[in-house]
N, C-alpha and C positions, 0 to 999 in steps of 0.2 A: 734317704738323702737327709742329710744333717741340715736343722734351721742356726744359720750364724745371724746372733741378736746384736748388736750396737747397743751397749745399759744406756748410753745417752737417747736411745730412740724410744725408748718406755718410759723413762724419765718426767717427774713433775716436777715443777719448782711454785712454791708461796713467794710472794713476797707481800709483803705491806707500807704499802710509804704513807707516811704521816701528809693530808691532804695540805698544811701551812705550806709544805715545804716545796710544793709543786710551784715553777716559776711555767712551764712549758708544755700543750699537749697538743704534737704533730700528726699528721693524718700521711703515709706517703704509702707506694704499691712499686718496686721493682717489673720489670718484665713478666718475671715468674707468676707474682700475684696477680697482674694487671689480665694475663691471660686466665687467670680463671676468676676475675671478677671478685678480689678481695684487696684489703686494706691492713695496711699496719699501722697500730697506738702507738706512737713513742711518747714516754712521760718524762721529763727531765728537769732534776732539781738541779741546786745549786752543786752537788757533790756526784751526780751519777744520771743517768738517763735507763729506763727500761722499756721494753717491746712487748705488745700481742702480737702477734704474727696471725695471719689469716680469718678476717675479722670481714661481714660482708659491708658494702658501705656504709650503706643507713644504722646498723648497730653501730659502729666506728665514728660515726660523727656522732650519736647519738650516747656515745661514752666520752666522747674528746667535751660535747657541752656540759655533761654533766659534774668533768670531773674539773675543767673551768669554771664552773658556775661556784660550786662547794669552795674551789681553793679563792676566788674573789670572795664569796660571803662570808670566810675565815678573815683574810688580809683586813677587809672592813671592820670587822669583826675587834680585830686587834689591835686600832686604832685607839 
């Protein structure tokens, strides 16, 4: 029996967003995640927004402050 792969389902993606540029870090969970007890990052600058996907809550908040915390100590920072 032949295995059929989806390249999008092995698939990694980097990305790196400059922390200035973050204005937004939302916490939310669709149906899907909520029944197996996970959370989605969305980060959203002025120009685009990016996702973790399945992330348990406590890391999830636990990244959404860290990465508010950085992008306010920059903003001050650049006063």
């Amino acid at each position: 029996m032949p295995l059929n792969c989806n390249p999008a389902t092995f698939s990694k993606k980097l990305v790196s967003i400059p922390i200035a540029r973050v204005q937004d870090v939302t916490l939310s969970a669709g149906p899907i995640l909520q029944s197996q007890k996970l959370q989605t990052v969305q980060i959203t600058t002025a120009s685009t927004s990016h996702k973790i996907d399945g992330l348990e809550p406590q890391t999830a908040e636990q990244l959404r402050r860290q990465i508010m915390q950085l992008a306010v100590e920059v903003k001050e920072n650049d006063v």
